[in-house]
N, C-alpha and C positions, 0 to 999 in steps of 0.2 A: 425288209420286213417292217411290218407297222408296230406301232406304238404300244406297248402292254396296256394303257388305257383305252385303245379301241379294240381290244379284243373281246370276244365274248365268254363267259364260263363254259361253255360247248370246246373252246378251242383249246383249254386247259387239260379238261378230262382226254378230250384226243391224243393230245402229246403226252400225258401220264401214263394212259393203257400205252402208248408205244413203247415206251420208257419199260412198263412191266412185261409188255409181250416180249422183247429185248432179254430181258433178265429171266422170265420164265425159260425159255430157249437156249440160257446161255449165251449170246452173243450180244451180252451188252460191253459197247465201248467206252469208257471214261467221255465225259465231258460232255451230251445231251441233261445229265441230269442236273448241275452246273449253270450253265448258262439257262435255262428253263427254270429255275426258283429264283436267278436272279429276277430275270424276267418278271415273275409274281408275284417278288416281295414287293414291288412298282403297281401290282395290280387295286384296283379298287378293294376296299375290306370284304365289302358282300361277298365277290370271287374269290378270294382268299377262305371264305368261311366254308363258302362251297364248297370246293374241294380238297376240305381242309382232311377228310375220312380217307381220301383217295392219297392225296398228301405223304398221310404218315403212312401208309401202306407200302408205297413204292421206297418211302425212305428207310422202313424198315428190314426188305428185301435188300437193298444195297448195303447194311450193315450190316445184313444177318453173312455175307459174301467172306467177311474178315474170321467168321469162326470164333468169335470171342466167347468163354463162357458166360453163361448169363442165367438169371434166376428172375422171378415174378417182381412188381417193380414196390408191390406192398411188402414183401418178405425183405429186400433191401432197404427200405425206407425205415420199417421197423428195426429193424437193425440197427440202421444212423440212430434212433432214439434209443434204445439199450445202452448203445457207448458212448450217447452223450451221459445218461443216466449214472452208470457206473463210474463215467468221469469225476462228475458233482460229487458220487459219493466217499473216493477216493480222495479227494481233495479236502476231508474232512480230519485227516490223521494227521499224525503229530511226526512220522517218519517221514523224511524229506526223500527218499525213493519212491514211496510209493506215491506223493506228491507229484512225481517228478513224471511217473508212469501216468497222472491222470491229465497231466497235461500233452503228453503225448497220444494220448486217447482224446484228448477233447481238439488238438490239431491236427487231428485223423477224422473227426465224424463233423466238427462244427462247420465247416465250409458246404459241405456237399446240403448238409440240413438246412441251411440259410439258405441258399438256392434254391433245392429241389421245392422247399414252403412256400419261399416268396412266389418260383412259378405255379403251384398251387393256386397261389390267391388270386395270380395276375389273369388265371384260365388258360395258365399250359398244362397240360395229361403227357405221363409218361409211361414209355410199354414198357420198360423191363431193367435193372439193374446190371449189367454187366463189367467182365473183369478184364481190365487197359494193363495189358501187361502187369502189374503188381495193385494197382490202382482200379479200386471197383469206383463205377460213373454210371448215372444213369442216364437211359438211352431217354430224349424225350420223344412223346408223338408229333414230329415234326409239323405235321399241318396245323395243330391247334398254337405250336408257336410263331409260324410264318404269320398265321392269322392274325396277331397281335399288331399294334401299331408301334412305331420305332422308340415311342416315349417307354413303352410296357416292355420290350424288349431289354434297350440300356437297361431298365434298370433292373432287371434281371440279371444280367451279367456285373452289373455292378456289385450285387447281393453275392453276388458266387466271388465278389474279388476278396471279401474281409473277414471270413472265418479264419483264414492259418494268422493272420497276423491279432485279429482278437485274442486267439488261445494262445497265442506268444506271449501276448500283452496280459494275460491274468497271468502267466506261467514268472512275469518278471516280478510280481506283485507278491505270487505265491508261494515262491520261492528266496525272497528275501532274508533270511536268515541263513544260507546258503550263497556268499559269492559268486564260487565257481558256477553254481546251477544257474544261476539268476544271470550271471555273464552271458551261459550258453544261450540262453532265452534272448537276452536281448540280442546278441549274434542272429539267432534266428528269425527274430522280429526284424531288425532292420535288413536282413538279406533277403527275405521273405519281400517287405514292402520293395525293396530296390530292383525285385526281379519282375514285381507285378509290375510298378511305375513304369522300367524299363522297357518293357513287350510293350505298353500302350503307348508309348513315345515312338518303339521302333515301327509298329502297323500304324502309327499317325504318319509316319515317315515314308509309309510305301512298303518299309520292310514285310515281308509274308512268312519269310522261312530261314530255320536256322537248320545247315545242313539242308539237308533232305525233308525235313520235319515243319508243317506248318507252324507257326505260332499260336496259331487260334484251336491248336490240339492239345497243345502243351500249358497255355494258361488262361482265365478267363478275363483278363483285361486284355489279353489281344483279341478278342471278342468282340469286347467292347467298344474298342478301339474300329474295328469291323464294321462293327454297325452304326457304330455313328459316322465315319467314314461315307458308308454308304447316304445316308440319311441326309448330308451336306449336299453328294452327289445326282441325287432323285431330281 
């Protein structure tokens, strides 16, 4: 097979509609869709932009497969800002519970808000907000991120790496008149940062999965770790 840079945008959409005839029919197998975005993340930007519509279509049929429930991706977005909001304002009182509550609200919404903004900026669109076993994540429109170049990418996953250890890091500050609270924080900060470090050391390493379970599902510095992997290898 030739080179993804001698291919044309014609042969992108072809093997996409396959991909979706597949899935429309039900008889799509694992692993054409796979090897086919590697493929393209290798492709020229223009191609990429191309069928960036086509893109997120088929990749949103292959997620929609899991059944996860899901809501509009403005109704979740708004949402992350509500509990960041109530966090701030919680963290305004003088009882060291309710203090305690806002910091675990603010290590519940500030990660996903720091991502989901920066890809905002960067020109990634997302379809929909959905719920990962206990954990709502939002789904992005795959093609507008493929489309992105490896520098806009990193650092998107970089931005999704430092909200839980932020709101760690205000919760040890915030809590300072409280030992034991202020202990747990820092417990949580440094286990926090040692799991994220950890995952990008192990997918620097080759490692992909724990168990059964990708890493790049589980946290976004093996993501990162992902992509720039990739981006040495190009």
């Amino acid at each position: 097979m030739h080179n993804s840079e001698t291919k044309n945008t014609g042969y992108w959409i072809t093997e996409l509609l396959k991909i979706r005839s597949d899935l429309d029919q039900k008889v799509y197998k694992p692993g054409p869709w796979h090897k086919l975005t590697k493929q393209l993340a290798k492709a020229p930007a223009a191609q990429r932009r191309e069928v960036s519509d086509l893109v997120s279509e088929v990749s949103d049929l292959l997620h929609s497969r899991k059944h996860f429930p899901k809501a509009p991706f403005l109704a979740g977005y708004l949402a992350e800002w509500v509990l960041f909001t109530v966090s701030v304002a919680l963290m305004q009182t003088d009882q060291v519970l309710v203090r305690l509550a806002a910091v675990g609200l603010l290590a519940l919404c500030l990660q996903p808000l720091i991502k989901v903004t920066t890809g905002l900026l960067l020109g990634v669109r997302y379809a929909y907000v959905y719920l990962w076993y206990v954990e709502p994540r939002f789904k992005m429109a795959f093609g507008t991120y493929l489309a992105q170049g490896r520098t806009r990418q990193c650092a998107l996953h970089l931005a999704g790496s430092v909200g839980t250890p932020i709101a760690l890091l205000v919760g040890i500050f915030l809590l300072e008149d409280n030992f034991w609270l202020q202990s747990l924080c820092f417990a949580g900060f440094f286990g926090a940062l040692g799991l994220q470090v950890g995952a990008f050391i192990l997918v620097m390493a080759g490692v992909r999965k724990v168990g059964t379970l990708p890493l790049t599902t589980l946290t976004t510095p093996a993501m990162l770790a992902e992509v720039y992997r990739s981006s040495k290898s190009s």
